[in-house]
VEXBA-122638 format. One line per 4 residues: number of its first residue (from 1); their letters; for each residue x negated, y negated, z negated of N, C-alpha, C. Coordinates in pm, whole numbers. Layout:
N
NUM) a) X,Y,Z,X,Y,Z,X,Y,Z | ...
END
This chain:
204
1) xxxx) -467,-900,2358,-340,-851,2303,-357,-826,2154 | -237,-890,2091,-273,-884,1952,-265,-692,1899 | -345,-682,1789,-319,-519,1696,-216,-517,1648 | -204,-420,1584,-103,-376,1512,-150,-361,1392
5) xxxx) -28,-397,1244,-54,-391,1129,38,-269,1048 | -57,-144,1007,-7,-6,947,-47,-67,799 | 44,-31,742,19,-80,582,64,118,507 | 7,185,433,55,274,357,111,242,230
9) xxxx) 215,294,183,267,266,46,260,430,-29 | 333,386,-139,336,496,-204,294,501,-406 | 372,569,-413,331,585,-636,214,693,-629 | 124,644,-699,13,714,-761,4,890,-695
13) xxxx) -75,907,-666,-60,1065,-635,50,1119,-473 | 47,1045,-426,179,1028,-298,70,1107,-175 | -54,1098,-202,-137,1135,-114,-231,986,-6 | -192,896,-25,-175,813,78,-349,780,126
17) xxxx) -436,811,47,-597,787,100,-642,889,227 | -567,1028,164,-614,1178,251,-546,1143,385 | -417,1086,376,-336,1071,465,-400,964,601 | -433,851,520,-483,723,593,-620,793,664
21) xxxx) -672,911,641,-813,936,663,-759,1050,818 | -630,1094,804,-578,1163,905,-507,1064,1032 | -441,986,921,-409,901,1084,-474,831,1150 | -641,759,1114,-719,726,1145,-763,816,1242
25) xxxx) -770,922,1245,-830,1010,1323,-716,1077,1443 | -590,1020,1421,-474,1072,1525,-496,979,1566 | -543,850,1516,-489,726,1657,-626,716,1699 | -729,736,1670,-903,719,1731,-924,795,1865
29) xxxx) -827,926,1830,-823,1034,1950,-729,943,2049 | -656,871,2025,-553,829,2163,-612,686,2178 | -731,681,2128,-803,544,2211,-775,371,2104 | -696,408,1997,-680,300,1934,-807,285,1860
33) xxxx) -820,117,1844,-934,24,1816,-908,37,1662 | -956,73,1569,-922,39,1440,-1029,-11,1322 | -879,-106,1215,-983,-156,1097,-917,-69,1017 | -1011,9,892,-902,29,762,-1001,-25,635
37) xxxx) -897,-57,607,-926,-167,462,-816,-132,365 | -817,-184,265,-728,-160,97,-676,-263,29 | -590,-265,-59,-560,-319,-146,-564,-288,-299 | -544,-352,-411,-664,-488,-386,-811,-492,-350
41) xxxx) -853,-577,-233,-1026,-499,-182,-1027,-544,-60 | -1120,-504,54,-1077,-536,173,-1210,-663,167 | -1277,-713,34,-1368,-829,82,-1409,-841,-29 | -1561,-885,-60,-1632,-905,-117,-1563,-952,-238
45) xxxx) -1476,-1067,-255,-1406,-1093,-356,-1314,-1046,-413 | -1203,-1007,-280,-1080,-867,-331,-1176,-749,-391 | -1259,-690,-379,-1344,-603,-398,-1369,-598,-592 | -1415,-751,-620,-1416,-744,-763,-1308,-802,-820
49) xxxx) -1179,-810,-758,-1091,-817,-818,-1010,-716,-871 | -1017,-641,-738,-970,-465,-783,-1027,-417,-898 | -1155,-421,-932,-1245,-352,-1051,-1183,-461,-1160 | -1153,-567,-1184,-1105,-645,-1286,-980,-591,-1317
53) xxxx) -884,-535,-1166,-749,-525,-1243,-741,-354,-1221 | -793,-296,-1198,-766,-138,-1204,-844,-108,-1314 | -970,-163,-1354,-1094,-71,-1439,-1081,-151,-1573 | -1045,-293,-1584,-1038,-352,-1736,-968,-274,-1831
57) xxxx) -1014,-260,-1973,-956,-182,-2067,-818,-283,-2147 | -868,-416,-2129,-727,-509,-2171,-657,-528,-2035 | -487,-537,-2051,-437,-524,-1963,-391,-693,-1979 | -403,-785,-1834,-368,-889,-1821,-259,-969,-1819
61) xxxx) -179,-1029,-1880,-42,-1095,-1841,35,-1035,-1693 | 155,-969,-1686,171,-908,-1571,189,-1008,-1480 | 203,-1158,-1552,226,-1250,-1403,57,-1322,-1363 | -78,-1282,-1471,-173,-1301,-1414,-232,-1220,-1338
65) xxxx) -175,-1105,-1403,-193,-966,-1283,-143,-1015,-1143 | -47,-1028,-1154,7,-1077,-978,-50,-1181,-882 | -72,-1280,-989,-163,-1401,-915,-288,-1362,-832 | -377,-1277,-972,-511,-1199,-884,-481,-1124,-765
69) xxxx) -341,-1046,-752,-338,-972,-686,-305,-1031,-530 | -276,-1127,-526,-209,-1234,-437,-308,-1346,-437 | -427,-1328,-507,-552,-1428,-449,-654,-1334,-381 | -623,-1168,-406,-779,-1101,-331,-656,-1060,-200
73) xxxx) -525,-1095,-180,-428,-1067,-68,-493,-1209,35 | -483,-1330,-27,-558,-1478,91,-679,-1440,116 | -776,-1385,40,-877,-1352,100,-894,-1261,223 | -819,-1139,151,-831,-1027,285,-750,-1040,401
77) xxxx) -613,-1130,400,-578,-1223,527,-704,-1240,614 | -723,-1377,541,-842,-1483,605,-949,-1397,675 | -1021,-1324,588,-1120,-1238,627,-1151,-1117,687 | -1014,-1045,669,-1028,-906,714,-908,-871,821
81) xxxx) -788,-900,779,-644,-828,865,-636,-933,992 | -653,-1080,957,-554,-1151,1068,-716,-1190,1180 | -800,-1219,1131,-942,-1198,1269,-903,-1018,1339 | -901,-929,1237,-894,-817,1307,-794,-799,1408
85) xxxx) -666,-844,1375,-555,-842,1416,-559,-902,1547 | -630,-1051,1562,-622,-1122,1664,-744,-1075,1771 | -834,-1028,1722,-938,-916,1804,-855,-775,1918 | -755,-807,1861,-704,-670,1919,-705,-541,1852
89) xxxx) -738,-517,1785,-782,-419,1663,-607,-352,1589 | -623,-249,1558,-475,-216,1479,-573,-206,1331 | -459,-266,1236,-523,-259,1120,-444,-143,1008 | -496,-2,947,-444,36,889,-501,21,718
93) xxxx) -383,-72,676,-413,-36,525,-344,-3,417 | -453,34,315,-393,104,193,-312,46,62 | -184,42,71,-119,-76,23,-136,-252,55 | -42,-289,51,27,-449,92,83,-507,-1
97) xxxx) 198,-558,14,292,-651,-33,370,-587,-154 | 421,-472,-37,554,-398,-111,474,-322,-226 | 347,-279,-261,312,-264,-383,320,-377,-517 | 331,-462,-413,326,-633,-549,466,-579,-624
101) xxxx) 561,-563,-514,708,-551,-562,692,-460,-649 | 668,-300,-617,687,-218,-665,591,-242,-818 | 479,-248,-838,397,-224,-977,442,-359,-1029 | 406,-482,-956,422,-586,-1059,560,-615,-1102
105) xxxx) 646,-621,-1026,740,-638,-1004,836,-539,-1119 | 847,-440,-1023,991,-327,-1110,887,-228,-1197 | 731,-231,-1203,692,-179,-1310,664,-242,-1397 | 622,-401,-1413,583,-456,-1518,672,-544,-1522
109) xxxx) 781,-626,-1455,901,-681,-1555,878,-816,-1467 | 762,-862,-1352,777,-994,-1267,870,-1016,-1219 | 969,-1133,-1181,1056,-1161,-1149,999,-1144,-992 | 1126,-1099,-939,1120,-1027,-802,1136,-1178,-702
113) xxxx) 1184,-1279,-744,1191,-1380,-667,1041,-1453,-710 | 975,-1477,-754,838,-1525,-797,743,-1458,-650 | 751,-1334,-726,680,-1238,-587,745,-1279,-460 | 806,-1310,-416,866,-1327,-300,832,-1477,-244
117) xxxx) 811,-1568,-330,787,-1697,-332,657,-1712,-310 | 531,-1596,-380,377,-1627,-376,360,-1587,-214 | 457,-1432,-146,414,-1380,-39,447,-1505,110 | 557,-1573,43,578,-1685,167,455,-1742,175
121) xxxx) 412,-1811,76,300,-1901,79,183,-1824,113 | 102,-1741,74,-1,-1610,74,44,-1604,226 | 136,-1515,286,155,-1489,411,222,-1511,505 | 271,-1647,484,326,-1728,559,399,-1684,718
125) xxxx) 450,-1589,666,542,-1479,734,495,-1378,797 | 362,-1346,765,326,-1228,863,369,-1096,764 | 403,-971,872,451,-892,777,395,-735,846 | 374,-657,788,361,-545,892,411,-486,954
129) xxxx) 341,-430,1105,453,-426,1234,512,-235,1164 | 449,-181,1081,516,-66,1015,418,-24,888 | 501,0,763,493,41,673,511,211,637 | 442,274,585,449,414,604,487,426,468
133) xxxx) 613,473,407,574,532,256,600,662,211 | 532,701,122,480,848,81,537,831,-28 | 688,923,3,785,899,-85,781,1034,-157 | 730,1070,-342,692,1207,-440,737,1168,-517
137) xxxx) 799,1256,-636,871,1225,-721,784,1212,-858 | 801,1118,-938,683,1095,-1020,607,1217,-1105 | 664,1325,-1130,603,1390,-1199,505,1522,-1092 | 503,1509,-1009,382,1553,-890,288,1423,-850
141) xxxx) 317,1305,-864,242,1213,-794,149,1209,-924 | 196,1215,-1119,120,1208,-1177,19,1373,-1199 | 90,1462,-1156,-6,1586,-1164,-94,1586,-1070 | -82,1522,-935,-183,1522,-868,-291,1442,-924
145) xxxx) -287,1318,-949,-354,1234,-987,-446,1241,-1053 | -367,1345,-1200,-497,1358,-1323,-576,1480,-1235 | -557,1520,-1133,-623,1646,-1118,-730,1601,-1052 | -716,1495,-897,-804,1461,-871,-920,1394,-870
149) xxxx) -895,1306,-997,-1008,1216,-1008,-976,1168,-1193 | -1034,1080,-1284,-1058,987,-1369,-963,889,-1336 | -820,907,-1392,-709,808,-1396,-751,673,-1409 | -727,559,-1381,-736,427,-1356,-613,370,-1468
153) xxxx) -653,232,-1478,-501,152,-1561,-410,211,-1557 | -355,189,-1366,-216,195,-1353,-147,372,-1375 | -267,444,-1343,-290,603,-1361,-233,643,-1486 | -241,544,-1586,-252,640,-1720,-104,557,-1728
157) xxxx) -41,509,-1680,162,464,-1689,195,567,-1747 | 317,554,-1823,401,665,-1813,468,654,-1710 | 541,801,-1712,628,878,-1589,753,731,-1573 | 835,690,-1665,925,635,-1688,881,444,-1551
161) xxxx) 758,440,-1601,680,333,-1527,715,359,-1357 | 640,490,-1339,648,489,-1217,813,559,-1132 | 871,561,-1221,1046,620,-1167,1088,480,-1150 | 1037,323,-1200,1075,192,-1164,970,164,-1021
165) xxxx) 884,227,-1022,817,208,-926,827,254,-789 | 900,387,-774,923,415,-670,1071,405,-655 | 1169,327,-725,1280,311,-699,1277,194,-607 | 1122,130,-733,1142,4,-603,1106,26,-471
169) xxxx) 997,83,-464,951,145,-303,1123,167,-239 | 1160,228,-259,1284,277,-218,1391,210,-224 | 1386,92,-259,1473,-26,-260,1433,-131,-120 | 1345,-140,-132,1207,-193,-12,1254,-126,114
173) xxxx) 1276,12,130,1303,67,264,1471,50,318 | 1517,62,211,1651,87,247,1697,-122,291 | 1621,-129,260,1664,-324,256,1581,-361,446 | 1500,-306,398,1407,-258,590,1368,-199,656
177) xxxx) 1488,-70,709,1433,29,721,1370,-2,848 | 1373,-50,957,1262,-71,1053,1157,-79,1042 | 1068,-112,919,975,-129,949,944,-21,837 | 1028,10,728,938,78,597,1048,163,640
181) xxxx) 858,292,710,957,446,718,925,568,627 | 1007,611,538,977,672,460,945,836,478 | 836,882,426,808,1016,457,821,1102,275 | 860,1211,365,838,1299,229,752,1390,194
185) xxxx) 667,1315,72,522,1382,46,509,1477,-96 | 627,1537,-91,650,1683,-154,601,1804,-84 | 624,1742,13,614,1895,103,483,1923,156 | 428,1999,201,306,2057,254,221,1950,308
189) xxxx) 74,1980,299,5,1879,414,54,1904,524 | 118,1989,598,107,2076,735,255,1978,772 | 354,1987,658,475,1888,715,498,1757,719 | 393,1694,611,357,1576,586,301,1547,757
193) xxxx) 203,1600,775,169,1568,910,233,1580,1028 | 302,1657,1012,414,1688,1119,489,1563,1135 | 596,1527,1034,612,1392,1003,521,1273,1064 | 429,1245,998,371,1152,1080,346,1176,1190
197) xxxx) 302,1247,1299,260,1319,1421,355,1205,1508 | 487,1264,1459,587,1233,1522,633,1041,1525 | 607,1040,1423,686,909,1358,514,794,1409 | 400,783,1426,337,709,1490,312,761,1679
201) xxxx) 322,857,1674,336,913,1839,447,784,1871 | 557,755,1839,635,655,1879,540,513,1891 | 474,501,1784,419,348,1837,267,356,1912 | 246,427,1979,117,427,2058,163,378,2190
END
């Protein structure tokens, strides 16, 4: 029996690593088989592609940005999500697609039909059976951020960057809401989880 594919979304600071490290551990307790993997990353090659496009101090053409980002995406297909997938395995990971939209896309100025054109070809219709997004309003997603760690590229955006960024997230759900369910990650860990509790208890 094929897995299931959990993809997390979310703008900078949304929580979505702490989160992925909790639902891993809600669905392990009810017996689910799991992979978790990342974006961009997930394979030896996605792996140094991420460090090329998160850690470089020159920032790349935003439509060569996308290409990389959509060549370490065929890799971690091939290698990591769709063997796992067909193993039986549920795969939860840390950003997908709808991040292409959101950063490359409505944060850096890619034409939204381009992106849409690489993901046919790249994923030749597979899509995830649910999308989780960790919907914060940019100026908590960037206070969390600088607090927790050494900001990255996309880290050091301005606020203005990521208010295109999670509009797009939020353009993304409302266009599907079946599959992209949005949570609100303002509020407490304690309700954040509550939220999810509820909202994957349905797909077990």
């Amino acid at each position: 029996m094929r897995g299931r594919f959990i993809t997390l979304e979310g703008i900078d600071g949304a929580g979505k690593s702490t989160h992925l490290r909790w639902i891993a551990r809600f669905l392990k307790d009810r017996g689910v088989r799991l992979k978790l993997t990342r974006e961009p990353g997930g394979t030896a090659v996605g792996e140094k592609l991420r460090r090329l496009l998160l850690g470089g101090q020159q920032r790349p053409h935003p439509e060569t940005e996308t290409l990389l980002v959509f060549a370490a995406r065929r890799e971690h297909l091939d290698k990591v999500i769709i063997p796992a997938l067909d193993a039986g395995l549920w795969v939860l990971c840390d950003r997908f697609t709808d991040a292409t939209y959101a950063y490359q896309a409505a944060g850096s100025g890619v034409s939204w039909k381009k992106v849409g054109v690489l993901e046919q070809w790249v994923q030749e219709g597979l899509q995830p059976d649910l999308t989780i997004l960790f919907d914060v309003i940019p100026a908590v997603g960037r206070r969390r951020s600088v607090r927790q760690k050494r900001p990255d590229r996309f880290e050091r955006e301005k606020e203005s960057y990521y208010r295109r960024v999670r509009n797009a997230y939020l353009k993304r759900a409302r266009a599907d809401p079946r599959r992209v369910r949005v949570i609100d990650a303002n509020s407490s860990m304690a309700r954040v989880h509550k939220q999810l509790e509820i909202l994957i208890a349905s797909y077990c």
